[in-house]
C-alpha positions in Angstrom: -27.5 -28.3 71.7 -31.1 -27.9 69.8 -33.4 -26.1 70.6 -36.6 -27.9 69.6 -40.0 -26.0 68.5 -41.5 -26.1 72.0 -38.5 -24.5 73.9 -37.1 -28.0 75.0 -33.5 -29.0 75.0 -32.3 -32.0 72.6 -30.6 -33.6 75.4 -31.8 -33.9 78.6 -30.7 -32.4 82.0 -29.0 -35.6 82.9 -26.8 -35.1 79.5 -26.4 -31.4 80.0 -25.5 -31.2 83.8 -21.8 -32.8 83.4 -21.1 -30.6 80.3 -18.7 -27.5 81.0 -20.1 -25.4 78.8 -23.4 -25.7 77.0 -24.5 -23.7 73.6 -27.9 -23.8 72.9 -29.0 -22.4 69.6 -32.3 -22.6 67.2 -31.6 -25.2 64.2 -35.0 -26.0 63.1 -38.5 -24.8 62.4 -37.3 -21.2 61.6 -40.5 -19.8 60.5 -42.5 -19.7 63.9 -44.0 -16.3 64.8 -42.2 -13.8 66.7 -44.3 -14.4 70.1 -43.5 -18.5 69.4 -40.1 -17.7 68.5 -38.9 -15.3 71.1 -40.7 -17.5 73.8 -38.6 -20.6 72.4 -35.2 -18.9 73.0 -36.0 -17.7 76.3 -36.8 -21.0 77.3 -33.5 -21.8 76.6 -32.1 -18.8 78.6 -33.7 -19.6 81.8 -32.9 -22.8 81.4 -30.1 -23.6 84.2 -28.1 -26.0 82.1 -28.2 -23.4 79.1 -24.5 -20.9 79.5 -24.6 -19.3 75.7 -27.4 -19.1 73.2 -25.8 -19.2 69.4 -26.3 -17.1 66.3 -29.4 -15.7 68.1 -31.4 -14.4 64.7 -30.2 -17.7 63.1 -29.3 -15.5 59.5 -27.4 -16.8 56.8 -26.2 -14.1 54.7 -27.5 -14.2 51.2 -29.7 -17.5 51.7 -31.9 -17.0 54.9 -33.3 -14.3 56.2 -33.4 -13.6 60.1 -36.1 -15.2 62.0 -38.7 -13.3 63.7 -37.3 -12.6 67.3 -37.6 -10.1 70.1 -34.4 -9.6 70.3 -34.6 -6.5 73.4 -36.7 -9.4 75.4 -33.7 -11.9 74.4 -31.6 -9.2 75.6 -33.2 -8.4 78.9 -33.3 -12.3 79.7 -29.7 -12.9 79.1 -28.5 -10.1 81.1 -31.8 -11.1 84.0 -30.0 -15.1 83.6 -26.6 -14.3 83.8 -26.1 -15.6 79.7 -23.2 -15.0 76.9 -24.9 -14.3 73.5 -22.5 -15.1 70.6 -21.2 -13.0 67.8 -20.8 -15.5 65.4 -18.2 -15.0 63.0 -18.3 -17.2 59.8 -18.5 -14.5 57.3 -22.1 -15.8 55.5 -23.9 -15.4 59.3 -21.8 -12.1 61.3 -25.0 -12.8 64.1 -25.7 -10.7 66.1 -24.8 -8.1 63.6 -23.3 -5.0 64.6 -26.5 -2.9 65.5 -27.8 -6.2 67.6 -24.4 -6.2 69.3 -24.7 -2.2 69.8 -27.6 -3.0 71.3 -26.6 -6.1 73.4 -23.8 -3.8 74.9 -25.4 -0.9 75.8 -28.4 -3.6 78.3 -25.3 -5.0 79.8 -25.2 -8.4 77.9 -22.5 -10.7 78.2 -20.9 -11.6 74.5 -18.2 -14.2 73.1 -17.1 -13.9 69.4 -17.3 -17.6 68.2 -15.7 -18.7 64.8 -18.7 -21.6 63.9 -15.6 -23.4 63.3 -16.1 -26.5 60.6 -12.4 -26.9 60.7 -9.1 -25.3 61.2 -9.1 -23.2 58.6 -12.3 -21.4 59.6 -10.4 -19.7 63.2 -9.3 -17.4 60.9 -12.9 -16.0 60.7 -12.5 -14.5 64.1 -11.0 -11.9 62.5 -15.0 -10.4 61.2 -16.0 -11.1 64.3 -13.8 -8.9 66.6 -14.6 -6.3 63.7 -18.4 -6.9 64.1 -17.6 -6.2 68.3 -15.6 -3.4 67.2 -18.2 -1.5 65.0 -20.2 -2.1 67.8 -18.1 -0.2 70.2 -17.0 -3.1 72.5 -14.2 -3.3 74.6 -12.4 -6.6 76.0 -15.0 -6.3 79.2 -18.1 -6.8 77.1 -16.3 -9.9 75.4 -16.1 -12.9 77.3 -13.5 -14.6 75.6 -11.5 -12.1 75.7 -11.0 -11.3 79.6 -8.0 -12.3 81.8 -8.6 -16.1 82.7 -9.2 -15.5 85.8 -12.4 -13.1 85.0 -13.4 -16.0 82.4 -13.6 -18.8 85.0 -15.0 -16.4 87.6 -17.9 -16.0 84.8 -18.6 -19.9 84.9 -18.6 -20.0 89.0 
């Protein structure tokens, strides 16, 4: 789901309430300033419908740079709201990189390496993504999806 310019949700509570899972990340109006920015995406965190936030500095490797972002307040807020920040691994955006992730790990965040997959083809992109984790020093605890299932769904109770 979007993250509009204000901090709203694209779909409304109603939508979002009988979805599993929800991934919220910014798709639009990249060039706020960091204060806008940072206060978008943590609208997003403390938002109760909200479980991951996507590709949280929104680069694209070679074509867009990151967006201006708190990321230690993004941080603080997922670990404060209980959220999963992804470790995206198509190879032209590895976000959150592997100093972010560093980071992200040593505050206690919650990560999942997520593929971005297009189609089936693109799973094999995990592959940079568990090496992004691992450059980062993370261990199967600091990943979500890859704990025991029953850890998982505890996660999501």
């Amino acid at each position: 789901v979007d993250i509009r310019a204000d901090g709203s949700l694209d779909l409304p509570h109603e939508v979002l309430s009988d979805l599993d899972i929800v991934i919220a990340a910014v798709h639009s109006a990249m060039n706020q300033s960091e204060e806008k920015m940072t206060k978008r995406v943590l609208s997003a965190i403390e938002n109760p419908d909200v479980d991951f936030i996507a590709h949280p500095t929104c680069r694209l490797l070679g074509e867009r740079e990151p967006i201006a972002i708190d990321l230690e307040a993004i941080f603080k807020a997922a670990v404060k709201n209980n959220k999963v920040l992804e470790i995206n691994a198509m190879p032209d955006r590895l976000d959150l990189n592997d100093v972010h992730t560093f980071r992200a790990r040593e505050l206690g965040v919650k990560l999942a390496i997520e593929t971005d997959a297009h189609s089936v083809a693109h799973l094999g992109f995990m592959r940079f993504g568990v090496s992004v984790a691992r450059r980062a020093w993370c261990e199967p605890q600091h990943i979500l999806n890859a704990l025991p299932l029953e850890e998982l769904l505890a996660f999501f109770k």
